[in-house]
N, C-alpha and C positions, 0 to 999 in steps of 0.2 A: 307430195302431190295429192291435192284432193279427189282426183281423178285416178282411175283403175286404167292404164293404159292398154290396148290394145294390141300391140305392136308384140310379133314373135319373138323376144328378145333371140330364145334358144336356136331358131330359128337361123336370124341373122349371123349368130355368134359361130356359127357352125358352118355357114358359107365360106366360100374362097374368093378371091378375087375375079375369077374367072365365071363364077356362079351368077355377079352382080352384071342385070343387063344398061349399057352404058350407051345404047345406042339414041338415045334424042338429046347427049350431051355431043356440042360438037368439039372436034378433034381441036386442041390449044399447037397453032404453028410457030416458028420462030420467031415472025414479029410480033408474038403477044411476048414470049420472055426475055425479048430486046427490048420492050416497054413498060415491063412491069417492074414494079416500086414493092421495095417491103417495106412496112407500115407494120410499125409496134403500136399494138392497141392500147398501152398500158396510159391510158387518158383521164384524167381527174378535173370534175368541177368543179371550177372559183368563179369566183365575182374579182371584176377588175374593175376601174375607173379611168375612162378614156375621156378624152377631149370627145364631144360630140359631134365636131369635124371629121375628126380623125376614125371617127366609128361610122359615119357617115360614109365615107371615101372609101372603105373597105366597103361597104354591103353597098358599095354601088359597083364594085367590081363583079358582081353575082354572087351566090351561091357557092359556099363553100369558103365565107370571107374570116370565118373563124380559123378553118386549119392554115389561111396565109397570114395570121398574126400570126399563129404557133411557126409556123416556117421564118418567119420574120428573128422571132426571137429566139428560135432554136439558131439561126445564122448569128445572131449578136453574140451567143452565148458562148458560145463554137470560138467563136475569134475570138473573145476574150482569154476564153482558157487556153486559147492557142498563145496570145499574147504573157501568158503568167507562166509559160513551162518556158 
């Protein structure tokens, strides 16, 4: 880092959990962990070549038309190798 951080490390290191104030995070209830999804981040950039239709029809579903390819093809890929065992 080019920068001299500021930050107590020895400080923090030395804290307990109980030390940390946690009060303007709000309390996570059962229906956030009946809706929450794990997502592996382990994501890598390519270049594809799509039909321009087809690239079209995705970014007009909104925002976030990239990870519904990736779900698309992770579903193809799924049934395939379900299909070979």
């Amino acid at each position: 880092m080019s920068k001299v951080s500021k930050t107590d490390w020895k400080r923090l290191e030395a804290m307990g959990d109980e030390d940390i104030d946690t009060s303007d995070i709000a309390e996570l209830g059962e229906d956030f962990f009946q809706r929450a999804e794990l997502r592996a981040p382990a994501k890598q950039t390519v270049t594809i070549r799509l039909d321009s239709d087809v690239l079209e029809w995705f970014k007009e579903q909104g925002q976030g038309y990239q990870t519904r390819i990736n779900q698309l093809l992770r579903v193809y890929m799924e049934t395939k190798q379900q299909k070979s065992n």
